[in-house]
C-alpha positions as CSV (number, residue, x, y, z in Angstrom):
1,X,13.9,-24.7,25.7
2,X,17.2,-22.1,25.4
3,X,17.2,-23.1,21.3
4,X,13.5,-21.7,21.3
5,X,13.9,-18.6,23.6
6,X,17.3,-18.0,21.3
7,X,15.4,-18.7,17.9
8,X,12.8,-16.2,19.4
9,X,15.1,-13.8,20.6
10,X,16.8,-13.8,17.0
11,X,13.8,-13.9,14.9
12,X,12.6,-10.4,16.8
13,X,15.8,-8.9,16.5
14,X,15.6,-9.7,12.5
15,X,12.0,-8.7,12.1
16,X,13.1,-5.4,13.6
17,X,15.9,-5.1,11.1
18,X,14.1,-5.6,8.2
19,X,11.3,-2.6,9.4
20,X,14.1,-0.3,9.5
21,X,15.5,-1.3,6.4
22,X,12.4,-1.1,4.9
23,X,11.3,2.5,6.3
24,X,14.8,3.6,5.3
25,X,14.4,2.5,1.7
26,X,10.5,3.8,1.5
27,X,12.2,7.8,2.6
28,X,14.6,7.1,0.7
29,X,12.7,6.6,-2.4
30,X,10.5,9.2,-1.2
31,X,12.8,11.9,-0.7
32,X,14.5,11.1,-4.2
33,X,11.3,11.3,-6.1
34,X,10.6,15.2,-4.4
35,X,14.3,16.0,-5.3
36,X,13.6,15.0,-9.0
37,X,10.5,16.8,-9.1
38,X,11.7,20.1,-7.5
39,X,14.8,19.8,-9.8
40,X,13.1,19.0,-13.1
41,X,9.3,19.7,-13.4
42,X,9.1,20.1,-17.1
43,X,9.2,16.5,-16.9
44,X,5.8,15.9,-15.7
């Protein structure tokens, strides 16, 4: 019973990593694609 409350325990704390990862990389992409655009908008 403590290996499944720790397996648990660990699989929550990894789900929450990868959501912040995720949202991190999704502004980040976002963010660099407004940069581009307000730096070069001949390019559209």
């Amino acid at each position: 019973m403590a290996f499944l409350s720790s397996f648990v325990s660990y699989l929550i704390l990894f789900i929450i990593f990868v959501v912040v990862i995720s949202a991190g990389v999704f502004i980040g992409i976002t963010l660099r694609k407004k940069k581009n655009n307000e730096k070069l908008p001949e390019k559209k």
